[in-house]
N, C-alpha and C positions, 0 to 999 in steps of 0.2 A: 513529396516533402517540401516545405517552405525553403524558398532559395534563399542565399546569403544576398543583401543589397549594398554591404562595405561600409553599412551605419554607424558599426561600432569599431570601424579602424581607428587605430590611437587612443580608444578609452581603457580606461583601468577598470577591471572586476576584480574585487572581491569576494572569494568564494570560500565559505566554510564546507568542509567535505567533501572538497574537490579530488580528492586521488584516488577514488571510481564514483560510480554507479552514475547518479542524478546530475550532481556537482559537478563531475568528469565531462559528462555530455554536455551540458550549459555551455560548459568552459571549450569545450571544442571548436563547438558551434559558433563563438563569438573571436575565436585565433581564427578560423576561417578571413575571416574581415580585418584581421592582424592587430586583434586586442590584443591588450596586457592582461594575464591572469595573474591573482596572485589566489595561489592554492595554500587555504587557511587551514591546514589538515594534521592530526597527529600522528600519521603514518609515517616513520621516518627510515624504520626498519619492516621487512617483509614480513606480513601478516603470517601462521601456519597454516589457513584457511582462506584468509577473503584476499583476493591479486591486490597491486597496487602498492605504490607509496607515493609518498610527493615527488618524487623526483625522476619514478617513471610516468607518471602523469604529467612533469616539466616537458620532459622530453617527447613525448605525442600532441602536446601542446604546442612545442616548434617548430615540430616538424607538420603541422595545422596550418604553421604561419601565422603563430602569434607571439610573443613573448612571455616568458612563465618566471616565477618568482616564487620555487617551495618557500613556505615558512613552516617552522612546528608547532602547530597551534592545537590544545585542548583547551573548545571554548568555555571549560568550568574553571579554566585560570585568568582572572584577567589581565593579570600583566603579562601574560604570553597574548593578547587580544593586542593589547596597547603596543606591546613590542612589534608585532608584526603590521600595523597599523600604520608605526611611525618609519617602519623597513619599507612599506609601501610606497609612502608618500616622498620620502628618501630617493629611493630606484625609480618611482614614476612620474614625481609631479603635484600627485594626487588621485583622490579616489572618485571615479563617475559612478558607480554601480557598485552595490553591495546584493550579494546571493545569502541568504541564509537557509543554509543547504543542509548543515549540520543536525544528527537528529539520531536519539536513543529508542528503543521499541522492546517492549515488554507485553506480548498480550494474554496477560492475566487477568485473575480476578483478586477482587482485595485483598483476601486473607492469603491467597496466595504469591502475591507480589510481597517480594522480598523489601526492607527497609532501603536497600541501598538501592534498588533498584529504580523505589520511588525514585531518590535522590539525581540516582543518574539523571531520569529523564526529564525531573523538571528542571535540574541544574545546566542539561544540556539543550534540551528542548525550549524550553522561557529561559532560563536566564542567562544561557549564552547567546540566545537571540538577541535580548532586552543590550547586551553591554556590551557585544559588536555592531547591534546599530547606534547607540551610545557612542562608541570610540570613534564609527566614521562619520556621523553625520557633521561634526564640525567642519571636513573637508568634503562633502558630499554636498553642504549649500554652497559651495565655493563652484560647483562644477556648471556646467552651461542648462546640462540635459542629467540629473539627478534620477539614480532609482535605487530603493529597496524593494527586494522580492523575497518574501517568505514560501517557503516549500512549506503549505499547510492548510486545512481545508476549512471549505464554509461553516460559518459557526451555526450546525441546527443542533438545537438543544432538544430534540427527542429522545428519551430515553437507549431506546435500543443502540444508541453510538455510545452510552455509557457503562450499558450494564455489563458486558464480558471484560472489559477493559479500560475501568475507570481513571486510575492513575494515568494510562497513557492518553485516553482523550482528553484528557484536561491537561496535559503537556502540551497537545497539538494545539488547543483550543487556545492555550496561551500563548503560542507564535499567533494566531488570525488575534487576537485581540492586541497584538502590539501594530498590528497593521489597523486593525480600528483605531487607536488612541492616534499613531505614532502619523496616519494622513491628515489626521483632520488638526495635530497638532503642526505640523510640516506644509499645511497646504500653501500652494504656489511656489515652494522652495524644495522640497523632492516629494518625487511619487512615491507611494508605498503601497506594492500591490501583495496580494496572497496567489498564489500557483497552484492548482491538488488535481490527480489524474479522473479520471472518469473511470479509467479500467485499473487492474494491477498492473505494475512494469516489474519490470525481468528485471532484478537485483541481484548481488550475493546474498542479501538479508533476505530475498524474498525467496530464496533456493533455501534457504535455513528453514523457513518457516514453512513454505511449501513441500519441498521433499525433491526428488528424483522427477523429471517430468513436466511437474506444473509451471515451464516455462513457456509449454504449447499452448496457455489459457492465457498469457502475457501478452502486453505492447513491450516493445523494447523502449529502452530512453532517450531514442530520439523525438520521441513524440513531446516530452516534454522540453528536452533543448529547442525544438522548432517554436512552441507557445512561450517559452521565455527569450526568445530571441524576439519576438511578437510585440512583447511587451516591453521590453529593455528601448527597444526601438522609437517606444511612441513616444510624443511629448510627456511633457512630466505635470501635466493637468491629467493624464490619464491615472488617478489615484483612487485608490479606498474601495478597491476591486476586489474580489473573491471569484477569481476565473477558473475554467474549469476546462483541461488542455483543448479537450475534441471541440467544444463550444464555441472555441474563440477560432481553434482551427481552422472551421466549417466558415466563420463571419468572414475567415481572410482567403477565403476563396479554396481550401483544400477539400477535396472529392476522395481522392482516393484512401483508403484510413489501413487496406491493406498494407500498406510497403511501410508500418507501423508495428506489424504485427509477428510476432514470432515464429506463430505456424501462418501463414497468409490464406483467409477463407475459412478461418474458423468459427462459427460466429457466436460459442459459446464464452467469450473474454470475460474475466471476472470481473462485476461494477462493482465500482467502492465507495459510490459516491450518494446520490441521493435518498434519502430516508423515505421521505414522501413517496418517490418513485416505488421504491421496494413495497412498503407499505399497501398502494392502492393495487398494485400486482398482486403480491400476495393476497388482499382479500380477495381479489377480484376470481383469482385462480381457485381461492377455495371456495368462492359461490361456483362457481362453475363443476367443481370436484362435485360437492352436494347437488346439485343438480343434475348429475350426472348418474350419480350414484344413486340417486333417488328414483329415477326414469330408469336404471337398470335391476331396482331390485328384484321385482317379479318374475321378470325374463334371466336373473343372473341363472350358473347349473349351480344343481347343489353339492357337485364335487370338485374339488380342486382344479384349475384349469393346468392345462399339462407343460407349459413353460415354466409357470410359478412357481407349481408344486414341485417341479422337478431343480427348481433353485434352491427351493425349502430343503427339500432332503440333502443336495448338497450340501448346505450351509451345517446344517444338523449330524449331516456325517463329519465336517470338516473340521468345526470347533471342537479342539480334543481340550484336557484337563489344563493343559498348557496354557493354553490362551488364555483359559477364566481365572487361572492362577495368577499368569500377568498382566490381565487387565485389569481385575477387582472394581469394576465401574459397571450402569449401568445409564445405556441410552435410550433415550425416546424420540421417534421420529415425527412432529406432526405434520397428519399427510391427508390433506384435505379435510383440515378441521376434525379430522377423527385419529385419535393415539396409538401408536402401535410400538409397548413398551418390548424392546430387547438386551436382555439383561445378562450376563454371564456371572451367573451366580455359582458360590464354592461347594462342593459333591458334587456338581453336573456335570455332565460331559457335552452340553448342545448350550445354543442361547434358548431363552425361554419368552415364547412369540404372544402376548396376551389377549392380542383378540386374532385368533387361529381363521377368524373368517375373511379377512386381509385376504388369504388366498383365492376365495371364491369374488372378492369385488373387485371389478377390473379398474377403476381408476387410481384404487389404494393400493392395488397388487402391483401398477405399470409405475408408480411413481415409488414405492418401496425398491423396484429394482432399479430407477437411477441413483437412487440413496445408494444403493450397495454399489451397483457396476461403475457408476460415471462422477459423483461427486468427491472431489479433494476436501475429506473434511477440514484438515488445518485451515485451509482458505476459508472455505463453509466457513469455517467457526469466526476468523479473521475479520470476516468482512459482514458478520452477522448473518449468515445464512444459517448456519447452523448454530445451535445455543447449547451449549454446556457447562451443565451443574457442576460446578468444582473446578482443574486446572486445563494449562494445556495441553499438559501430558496425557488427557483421555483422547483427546485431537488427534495427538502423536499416535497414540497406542492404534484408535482406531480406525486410523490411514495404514497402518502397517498391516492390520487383517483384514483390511479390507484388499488391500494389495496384493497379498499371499492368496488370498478366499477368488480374486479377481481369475487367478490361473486355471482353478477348475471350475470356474463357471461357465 
């Protein structure tokens, strides 16, 4: 892990979302060196689900050795931004460093994203960015060593970051684009950088959204308090950045990326990040599927091989009325550029497998059964690994039998 160098003793942060996950870590990581936190958060009272409030995060905060200042802030009010702003600068002096930690998440698709939800997200995602870097920048050009850091990713405008979950990337898109406007209008007088993981981190939202488990496919959140302490640290010419945690990690000398990682050694972590990257994998994986497949047809047997087939009739025996009743959905896997529709349709009692020769091709049969046995579809679906027509609840649905189906296989 990156060590603390006591760069940021005596500065003031400004952290929206600080009373867990992301924001929590930043904020740790920078009381090590016996900053000022001020925890911009609306957690006042105990969640029924997600830990945390402002005021157990003061107190790990201090006992860090740094100084903490809850304030109650939902960043969709802005005179709860401004109140707490002028609370800051009040208790501290002033603001060095603002985090713009704060962040709503929705991964729908349009007709199924609800009105409010839109709203949430961009009211919390842009426009509480936009009017807490608003409120501190008056006292942030005041400061010696000036930064804003948005929690939000490179702006690639490829399709596939839009299509399952439009509203929300165009929430995210609008934090990086306040960091475009907001450096080049800032330059010489504060940095404003963008922060986004390379892998999933282990959250409560990310347990929400994952399920039971998927926190062994996780980085924990120190990986990203080490790359925004990276950053916080540098001169404030170091601006109009779109960094990416492990990249900049690896620049400042970090080797080890295990003592990051959830389960340590895993090396399946979930990417979240490059489009391109997935992109030239994917084709790259399905020229190879085809060619494989192509070189194996002559030599394939013409009867089912006996791991496959012996999955198949599990699955066939396993999905009873129940399941096709409460899924009412129907998915396609593409699996090396060739479809293999499975559908739970109502009178059946099985999924209905449409090209039945899956079982006799060995590259479509060995990659069929990561589909079933090994893949998290929530995430799949999350991070555009997987694609599904319609909401997230097919996600849902199909993580849970796949989960239940996982036991007798």
């Amino acid at each position: 892990m990156l060590p603390n160098t006591g760069k940021l003793a005596g500065r003031t942060l400004f952290i929206t979302g600080a009373s867990r996950g992301i924001g929590k870590a930043i904020a740790l990581k920078a009381a090590k060196d016996g900053a000022n936190i001020v925890i911009a958060a609306k957690t006042a009272e105990p969640h029924p689900t997600l830990p945390g409030t402002i005021y157990t995060a003061a107190e790990e905060i201090e006992a860090a050795g740094g100084k903490a200042l809850p304030c109650i802030v939902n960043v969709r009010e802005e005179q709860q931004i401004i109140n707490a702003v002028e609370k800051a600068v009040k208790t501290f002096g002033g603001i060095d460093i603002l985090v713009n930690n704060a962040s709503a998440i929705s991964l729908t698709g349009t007709l199924e994203t609800a009105t409010k939800k839109v709203n949430l997200m961009m009211d919390v995602n842009v426009r509480g960015t936009y009017l807490t870097s608003k409120a501190c920048l008056p006292y942030l050009r005041k400061s010696k060593n000036p930064h804003i850091l948005n929690l939000s990713p490179p702006m690639n405008l490829n399709p596939m970051w839009f299509k399952n979950h439009c509203a929300y990337t165009i929430s995210k898109y609008g934090m990086s684009m306040c960091v475009l406007g907001m450096a080049e209008e800032f330059r010489g007088e504060v940095a404003v950088n963008a922060l986004w993981p390379k892998t999933a981190i282990h959250t409560a939202a990310m347990d929400m959204l994952g399920g039971a488990g998927i926190e062994k496919q996780c980085r924990k959140t120190d990986i990203l308090a080490d790359a925004a302490y990276c950053i916080l640290t540098k001169p404030k010419t170091f601006t109009g950045n779109f960094i990416i945690d492990e990249v900049l990690l690896r620049e400042e000398g970090v080797k080890d990326f295990d003592v990051y990682a959830i389960a340590p050694g895993k090396r399946d972590l979930l990417k979240v990040r490059s489009a391109a990257q997935e992109e030239k994998k994917l084709s790259r994986s399905q020229q190879e599927g085809a060619d494989a497949a192509k070189a194996k047809t002559e030599s394939a047997a013409a009867t089912p091989s006996g791991a496959v087939a012996e999955t198949f009739r599990v699955i066939q025996g396993a999905v009873t009325e129940e399941y096709v009743r409460s899924t009412q959905g129907v998915f396609q896997f593409e699996l090396s550029g060739k479809p293999i529709a499975c559908a739970a349709l109502p009178g059946k009692r099985h999924w209905v497998f449409s090209d039945r020769n899956a079982l006799e091709a060995g590259p479509e049969a060995d990659q069929l059964l990561f589909v079933l046995c090994k893949l998290k579809p929530t995430l799949a679906f999350m991070t555009g690994r997987l694609r599904i027509k319609g909401n997230m609840a097919l996600a849902i649905k199909l993580e849970k039998m796949l989960s239940q189906l996982n036991s007798k296989l």
